[in-house]
C-alpha positions in Angstrom: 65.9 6.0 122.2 64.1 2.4 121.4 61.3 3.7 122.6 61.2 6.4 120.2 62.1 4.1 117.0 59.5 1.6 118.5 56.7 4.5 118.2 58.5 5.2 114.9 57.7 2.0 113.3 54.1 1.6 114.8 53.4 4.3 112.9 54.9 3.5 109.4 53.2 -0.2 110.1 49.4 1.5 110.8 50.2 3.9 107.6 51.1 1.1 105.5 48.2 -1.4 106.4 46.1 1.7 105.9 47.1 2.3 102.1 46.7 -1.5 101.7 43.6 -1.1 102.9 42.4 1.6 100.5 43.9 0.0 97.4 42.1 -3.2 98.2 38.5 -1.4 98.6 39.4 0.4 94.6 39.9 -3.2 93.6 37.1 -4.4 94.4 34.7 -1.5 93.1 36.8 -1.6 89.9 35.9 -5.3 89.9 32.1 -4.4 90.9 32.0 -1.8 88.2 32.8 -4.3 85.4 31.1 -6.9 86.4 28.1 -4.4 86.7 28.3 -3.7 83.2 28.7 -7.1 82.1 25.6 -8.2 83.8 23.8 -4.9 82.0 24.9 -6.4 78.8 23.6 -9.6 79.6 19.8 -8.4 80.4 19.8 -6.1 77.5 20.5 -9.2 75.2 17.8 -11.0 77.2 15.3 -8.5 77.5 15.8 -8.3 73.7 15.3 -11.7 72.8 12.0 -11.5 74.9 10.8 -8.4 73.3 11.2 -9.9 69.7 9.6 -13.5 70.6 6.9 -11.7 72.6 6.0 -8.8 69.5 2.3 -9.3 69.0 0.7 -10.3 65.0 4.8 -10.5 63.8 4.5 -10.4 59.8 5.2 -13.6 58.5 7.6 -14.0 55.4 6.7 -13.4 52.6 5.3 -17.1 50.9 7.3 -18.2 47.6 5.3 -16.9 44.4 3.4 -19.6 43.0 4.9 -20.6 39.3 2.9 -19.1 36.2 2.7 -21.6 33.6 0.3 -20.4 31.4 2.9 -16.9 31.1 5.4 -19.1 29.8 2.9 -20.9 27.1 2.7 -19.1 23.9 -0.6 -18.2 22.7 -2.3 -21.2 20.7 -1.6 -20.7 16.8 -4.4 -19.4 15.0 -5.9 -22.2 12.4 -4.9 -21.5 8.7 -8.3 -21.7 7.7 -9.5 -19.0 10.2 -6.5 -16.8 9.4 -7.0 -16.8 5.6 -10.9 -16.0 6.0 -10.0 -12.7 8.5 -7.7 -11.9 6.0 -10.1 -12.2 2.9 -12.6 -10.1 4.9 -10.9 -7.7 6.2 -8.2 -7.0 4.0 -7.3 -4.8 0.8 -8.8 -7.6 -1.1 -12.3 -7.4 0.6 -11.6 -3.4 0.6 -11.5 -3.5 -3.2 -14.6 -6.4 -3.4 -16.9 -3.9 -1.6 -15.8 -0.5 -3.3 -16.9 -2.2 -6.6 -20.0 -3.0 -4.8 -21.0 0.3 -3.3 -19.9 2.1 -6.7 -22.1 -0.4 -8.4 -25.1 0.2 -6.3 -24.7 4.0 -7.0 -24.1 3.3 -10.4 -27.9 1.8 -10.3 -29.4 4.8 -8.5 -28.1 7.0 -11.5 -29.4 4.4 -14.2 -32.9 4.5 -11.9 -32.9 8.3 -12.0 -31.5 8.9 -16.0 -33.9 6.2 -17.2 -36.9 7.6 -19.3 -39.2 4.8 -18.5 -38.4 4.7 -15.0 -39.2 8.1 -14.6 -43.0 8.1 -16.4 -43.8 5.0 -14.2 -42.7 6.7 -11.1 -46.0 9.3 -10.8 -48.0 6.3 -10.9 -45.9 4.3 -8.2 -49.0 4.3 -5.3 -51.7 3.4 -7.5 -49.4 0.9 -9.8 -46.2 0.0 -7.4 -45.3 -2.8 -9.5 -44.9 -1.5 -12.7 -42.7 1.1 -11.0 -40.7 -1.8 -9.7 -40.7 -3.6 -12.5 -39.2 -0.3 -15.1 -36.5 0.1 -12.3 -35.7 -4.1 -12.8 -35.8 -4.0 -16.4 -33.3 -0.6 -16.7 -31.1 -1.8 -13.8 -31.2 -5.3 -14.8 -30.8 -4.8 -18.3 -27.8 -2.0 -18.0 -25.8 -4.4 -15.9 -26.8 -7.8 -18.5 -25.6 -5.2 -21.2 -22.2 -4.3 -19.2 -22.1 -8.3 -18.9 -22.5 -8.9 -22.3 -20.3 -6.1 -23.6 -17.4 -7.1 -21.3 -17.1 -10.3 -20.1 -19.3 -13.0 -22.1 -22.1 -12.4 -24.8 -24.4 -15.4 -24.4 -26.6 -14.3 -27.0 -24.2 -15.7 -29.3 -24.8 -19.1 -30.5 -20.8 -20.1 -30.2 -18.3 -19.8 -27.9 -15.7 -18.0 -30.1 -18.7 -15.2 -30.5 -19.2 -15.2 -27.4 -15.9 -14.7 -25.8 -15.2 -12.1 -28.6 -16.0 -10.0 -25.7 -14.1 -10.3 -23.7 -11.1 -10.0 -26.4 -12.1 -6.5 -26.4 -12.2 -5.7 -23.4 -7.9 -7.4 -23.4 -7.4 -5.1 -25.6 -9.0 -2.2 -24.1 -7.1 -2.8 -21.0 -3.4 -3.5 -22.5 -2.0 -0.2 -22.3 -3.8 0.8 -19.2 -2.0 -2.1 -17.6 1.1 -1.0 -19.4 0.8 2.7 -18.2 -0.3 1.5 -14.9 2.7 0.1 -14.1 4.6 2.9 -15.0 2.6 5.2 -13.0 2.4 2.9 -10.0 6.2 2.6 -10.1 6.9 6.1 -9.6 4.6 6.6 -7.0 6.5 3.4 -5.4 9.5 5.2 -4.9 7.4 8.8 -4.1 7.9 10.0 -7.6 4.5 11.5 -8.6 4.8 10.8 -12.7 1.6 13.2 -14.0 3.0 13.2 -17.3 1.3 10.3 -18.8 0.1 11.5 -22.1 2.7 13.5 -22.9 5.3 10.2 -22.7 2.4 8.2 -24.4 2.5 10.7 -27.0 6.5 10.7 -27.3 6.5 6.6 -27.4 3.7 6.9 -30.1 5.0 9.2 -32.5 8.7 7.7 -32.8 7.1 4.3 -32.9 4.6 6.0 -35.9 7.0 7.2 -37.4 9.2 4.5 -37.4 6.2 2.2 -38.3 5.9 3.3 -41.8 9.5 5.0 -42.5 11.1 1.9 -42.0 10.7 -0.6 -44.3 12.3 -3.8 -42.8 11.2 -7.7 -41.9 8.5 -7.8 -39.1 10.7 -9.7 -37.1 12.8 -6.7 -37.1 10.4 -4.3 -37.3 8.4 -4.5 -34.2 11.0 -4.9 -31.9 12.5 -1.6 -33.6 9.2 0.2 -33.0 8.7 -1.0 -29.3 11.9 -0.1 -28.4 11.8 3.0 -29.8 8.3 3.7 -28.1 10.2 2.8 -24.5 13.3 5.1 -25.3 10.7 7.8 -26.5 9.0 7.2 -23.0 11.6 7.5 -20.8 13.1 10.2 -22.5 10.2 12.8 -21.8 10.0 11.3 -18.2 13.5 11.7 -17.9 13.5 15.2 -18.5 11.4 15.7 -15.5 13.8 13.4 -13.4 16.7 15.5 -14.3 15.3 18.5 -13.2 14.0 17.6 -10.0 17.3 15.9 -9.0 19.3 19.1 -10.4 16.9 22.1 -9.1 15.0 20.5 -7.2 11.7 21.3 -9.7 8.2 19.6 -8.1 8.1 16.7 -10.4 4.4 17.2 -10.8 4.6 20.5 -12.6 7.3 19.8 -14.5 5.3 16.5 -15.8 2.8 18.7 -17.0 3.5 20.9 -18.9 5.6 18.4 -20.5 1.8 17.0 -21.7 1.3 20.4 -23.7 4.8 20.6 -24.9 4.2 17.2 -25.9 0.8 17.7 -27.2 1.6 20.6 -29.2 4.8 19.9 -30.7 3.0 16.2 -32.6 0.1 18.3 -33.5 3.1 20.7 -35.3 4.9 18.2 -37.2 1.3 16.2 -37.8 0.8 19.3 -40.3 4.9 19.1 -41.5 7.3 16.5 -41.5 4.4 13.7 -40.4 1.6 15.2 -42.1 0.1 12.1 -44.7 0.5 13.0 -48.4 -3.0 14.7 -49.7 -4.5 14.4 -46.0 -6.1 17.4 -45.1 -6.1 16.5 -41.3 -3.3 16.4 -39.3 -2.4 12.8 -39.5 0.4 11.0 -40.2 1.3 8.0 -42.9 -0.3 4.7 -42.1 1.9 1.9 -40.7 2.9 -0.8 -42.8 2.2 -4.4 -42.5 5.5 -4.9 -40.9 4.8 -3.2 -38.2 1.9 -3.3 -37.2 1.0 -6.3 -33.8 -0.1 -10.0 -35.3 -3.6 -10.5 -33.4 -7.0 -12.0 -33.4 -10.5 -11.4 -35.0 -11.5 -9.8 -31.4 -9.1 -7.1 -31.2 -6.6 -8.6 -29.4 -2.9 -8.7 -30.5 0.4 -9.7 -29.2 0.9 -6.7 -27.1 -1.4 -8.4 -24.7 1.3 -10.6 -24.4 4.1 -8.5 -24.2 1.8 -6.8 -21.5 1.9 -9.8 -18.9 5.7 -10.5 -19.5 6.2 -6.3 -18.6 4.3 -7.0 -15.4 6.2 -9.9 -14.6 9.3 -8.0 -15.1 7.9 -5.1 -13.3 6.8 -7.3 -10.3 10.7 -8.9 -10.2 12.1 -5.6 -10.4 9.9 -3.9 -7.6 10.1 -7.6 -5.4 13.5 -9.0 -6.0 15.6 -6.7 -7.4 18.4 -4.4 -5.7 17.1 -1.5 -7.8 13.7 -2.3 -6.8 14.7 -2.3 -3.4 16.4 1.4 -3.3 13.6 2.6 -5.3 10.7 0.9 -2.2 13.7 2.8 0.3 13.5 6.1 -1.0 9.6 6.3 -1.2 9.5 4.9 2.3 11.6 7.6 4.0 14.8 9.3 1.8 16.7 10.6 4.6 16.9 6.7 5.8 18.3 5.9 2.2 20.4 8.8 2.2 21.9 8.1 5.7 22.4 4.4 4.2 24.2 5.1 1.2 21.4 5.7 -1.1 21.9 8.1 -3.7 18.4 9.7 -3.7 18.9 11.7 -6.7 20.2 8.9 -8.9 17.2 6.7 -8.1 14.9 9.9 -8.7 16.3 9.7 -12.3 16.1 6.0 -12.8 12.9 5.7 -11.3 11.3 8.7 -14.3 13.2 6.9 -16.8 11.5 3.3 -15.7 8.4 4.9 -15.3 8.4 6.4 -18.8 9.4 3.5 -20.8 6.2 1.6 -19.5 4.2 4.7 -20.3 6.0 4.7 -23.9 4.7 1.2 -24.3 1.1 2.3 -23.9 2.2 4.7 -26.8 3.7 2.0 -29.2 0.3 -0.2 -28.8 -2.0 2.5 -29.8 -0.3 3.2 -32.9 1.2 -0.3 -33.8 -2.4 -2.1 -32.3 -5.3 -0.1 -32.9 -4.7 3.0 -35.0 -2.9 1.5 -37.6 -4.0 3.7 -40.4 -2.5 6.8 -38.8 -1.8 8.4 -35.6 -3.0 12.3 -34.4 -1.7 13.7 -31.3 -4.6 12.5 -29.6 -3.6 9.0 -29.8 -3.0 8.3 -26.0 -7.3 8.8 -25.9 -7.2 9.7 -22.1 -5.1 6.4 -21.1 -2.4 9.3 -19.5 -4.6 10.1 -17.0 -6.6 6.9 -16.5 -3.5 4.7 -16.1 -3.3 7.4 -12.8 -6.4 5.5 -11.6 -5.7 2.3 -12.2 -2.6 2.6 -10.8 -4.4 3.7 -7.1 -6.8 1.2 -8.0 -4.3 -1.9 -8.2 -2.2 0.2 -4.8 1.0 0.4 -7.2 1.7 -3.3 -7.4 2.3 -4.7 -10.8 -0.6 -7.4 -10.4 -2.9 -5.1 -8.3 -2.5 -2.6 -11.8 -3.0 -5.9 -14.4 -6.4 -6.6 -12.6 -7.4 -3.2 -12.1 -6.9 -3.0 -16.2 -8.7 -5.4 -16.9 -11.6 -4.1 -14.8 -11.7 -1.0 -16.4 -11.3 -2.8 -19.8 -14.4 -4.5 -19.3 -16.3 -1.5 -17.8 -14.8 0.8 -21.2 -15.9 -2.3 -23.3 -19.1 -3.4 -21.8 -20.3 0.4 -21.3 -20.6 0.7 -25.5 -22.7 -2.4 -25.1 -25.0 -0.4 -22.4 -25.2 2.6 -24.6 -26.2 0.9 -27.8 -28.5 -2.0 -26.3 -30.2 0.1 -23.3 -29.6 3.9 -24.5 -27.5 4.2 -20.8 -25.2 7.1 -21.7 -21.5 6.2 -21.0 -20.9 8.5 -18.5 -22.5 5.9 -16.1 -19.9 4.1 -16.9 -17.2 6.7 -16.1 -18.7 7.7 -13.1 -18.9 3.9 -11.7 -14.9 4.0 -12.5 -14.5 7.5 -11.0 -16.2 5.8 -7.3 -14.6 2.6 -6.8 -11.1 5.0 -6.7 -13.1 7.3 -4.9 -13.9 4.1 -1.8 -10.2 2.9 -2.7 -8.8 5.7 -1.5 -10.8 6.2 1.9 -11.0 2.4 3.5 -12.1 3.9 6.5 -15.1 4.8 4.8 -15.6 1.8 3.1 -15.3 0.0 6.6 -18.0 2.6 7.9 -20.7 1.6 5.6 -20.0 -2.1 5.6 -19.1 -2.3 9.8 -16.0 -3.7 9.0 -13.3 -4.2 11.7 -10.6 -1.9 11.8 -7.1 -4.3 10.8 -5.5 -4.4 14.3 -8.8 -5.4 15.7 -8.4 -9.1 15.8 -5.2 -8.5 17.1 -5.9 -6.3 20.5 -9.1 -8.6 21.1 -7.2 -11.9 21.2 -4.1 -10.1 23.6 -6.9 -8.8 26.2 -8.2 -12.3 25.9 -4.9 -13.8 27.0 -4.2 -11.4 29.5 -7.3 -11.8 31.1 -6.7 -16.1 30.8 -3.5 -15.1 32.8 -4.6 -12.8 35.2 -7.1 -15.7 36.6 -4.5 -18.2 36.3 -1.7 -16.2 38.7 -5.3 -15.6 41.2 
């Protein structure tokens, strides 16, 4: 019985120690198995380490961007002196300078080509060259001396008060250009083509006429009456044509005119009624009386002159400074952008007409209370309608631009009798002189051709290459 539970217990013992066995050996592989992985880890991280320190031509970082001064510098001011000469040469001024030029070389090839002497000495020019040259010199030099003379300064008079008489005329010739001019050049300010010159010249004319001589009151009434009559006259037949382009949308141009025939016809109807002169025959109205008529000098020019250069100073305020002058400049830049910024487009179309046609109605009041003082026709406005068209490109729509432009064609108008009578030039030279300086006005581009001007944002990509080229060495 012991000997069987002694055999018993050997057996549980060996089974026991067995299973001990066994779970010791899973021990120690579990224990092999992580530190296995462990040591895996280990050399990875090594191996890595090595590989990145031993990686052949390794980009280096990038070096810090050097600092570029001269991007920072702003580009050295141009001198004053230097800025004001580009500007004189290659601006509207020098653009004006050499139209006058070119049209007054032309104007020499068609003296050359129209004058009778210089044409019999031309068949003889290779056997007698210089007495070619020298008819060409004497009718080109002594067209222009007469033009001089006419316009500007006649030295062949022994005094200065004979001599400047001259250019008194030529004042007076350009007074109600300038005054026209203005008005034309305002309305094309604001995109408002005004054609109807001479039919508001005409309007201004005839109410100042007629007050003129039916109105018998102190001159220090009496000429303000006229004039403002003559601007209310004005603005009235532009006005018309306002009205109707900001009610039905009528092309202003059209309108304008045949407002000139209405205009034109209607004084020459009541020149042989209601304004006919007693026991005239023509069709000419009463003359003014003294009243009326503009205080002036022995050389033709008067006080409307005057009244002239305080209009363009007015004109150049209103156009400059003004908040009227302002909406009309916004509308003839771009309407919708008025309109979009509260700008009543039509209102200003209206006001700009009306403006427009009292400066025009001026022209108007001049001619009748200036010059033709002993009676006005319906042809009183003698072209200045559609010249004051010219002058206003001429002067590029600014007040002063149109006074100088004025002038100029004063002294060609005066100074090309002078040519006729002295030199037998016919005064269509004259004309056609004006007729090409508008012409090279209105085409810069071709007046930069001939000459080899710049083109205007020349100087200004030149110098910005310039710097960028100073920089681009600098950052190298």
């Amino acid at each position: 019985m012991s000997t069987e539970h002694s055999g018993t217990d050997t057996g549980r013992a060996e089974r026991e120690g067995r299973e001990d066995t066994e779970g010791s050996r899973k021990d120690t592989e579990d224990t092999d198995v992580s530190g296995g992985a462990g040591t895996e880890t280990a050399e990875g991280s090594a191996e890595t380490v090595e590989a990145a320190s031993e990686t052949p031509d390794a980009a280096p970082p990038p070096p810090l961007e050097a600092h570029d001064l001269t991007a920072e510098l702003p580009a050295a001011p141009e001198p004053r002196s230097a800025r004001f000469v580009r500007e004189l040469t290659n601006g509207s001024a020098a653009i004006t300078v050499l139209a006058i030029f070119a049209a007054l070389v032309i104007g020499a090839i068609l003296i050359v080509v129209t004058d009778k002497s210089t044409l019999d000495a031309l068949p003889y020019f290779f056997a007698r060259p210089t007495d070619t040259f020298k008819a060409i010199g004497s009718a080109v030099g002594g067209g222009y001396a007469a033009l001089f003379r006419g316009g500007i300064y006649d030295y062949s008079q022994s005094s200065f008060s004979g001599g400047i008489e001259s250019l008194l005329h030529s004042l007076s010739f350009a007074t109600p250009l300038i005054a026209a001019g203005i008005g034309i050049g305002i309305g094309f300010r604001a995109a408002v083509f005004n054609i109807g010159g001479q039919g508001q010249m005409l309007a201004g004319g005839a109410v100042a006429g007629w007050l003129a001589y039916a109105l018998p009151i102190p001159a220090i009434l009496h000429i303000p009456v006229a004039v403002i009559a003559a601007l209310v006259g004005g603005a009235v037949a532009a006005g018309i044509a306002g009205v109707l382009k900001a009610t039905t949308g009528a092309h202003e141009v059209i309108v304008t005119i045949m407002l000139n025939y209405i205009a034109f016809y209607l004084l020459g109807y009541l020149l042989t009624n209601v304004l006919k002169a007693p026991g005239s025959n023509n069709p000419i109205s009463r003359p003014a009386l003294q009243s009326a008529i503009f205080p002036g000098t022995t050389g033709g020019l008067n006080i409307g002159f005057a009244i002239v250069v305080a209009l363009t100073i007015f004109a150049s305020w209103l156009m400059n400074r003004s908040s009227l002058g302002f909406h009309f400049r916004a509308v003839g830049e771009n309407p919708s952008a008025a309109k979009v910024a509260g700008i009543s487009v039509k209102r200003v179309t209206v006001i700009v007409m009306i403006v427009s046609g009292a400066f025009v109605g001026f022209a108007g009041a001049y001619q009748v209370l200036g010059q033709t003082t002993t009676g006005f026709t319906n042809a009183l406005d003698a072209g200045i309608g559609f010249n004051a068209i010219t002058v206003a490109l001429l002067g590029r729509n600014k007040p002063w631009g149109i006074f100088w432009a004025g002038i100029l064609f004063g002294v060609f108008q005066s100074g090309g009798y002078t040519m006729q009578a002295a030199q037998g030039i016919d005064i269509d030279i004259v004309l056609v002189i004006q007729s090409v300086i508008v012409l090279f006005i209105a085409a810069p581009p071709l007046v930069r051709a001939i000459f080899r001007m710049p083109e205007p944002g020349h100087h200004r990509t030149r110098k910005a290459v310039h710097t960028a080229a100073v920089r681009t060495g600098a950052a190298a």
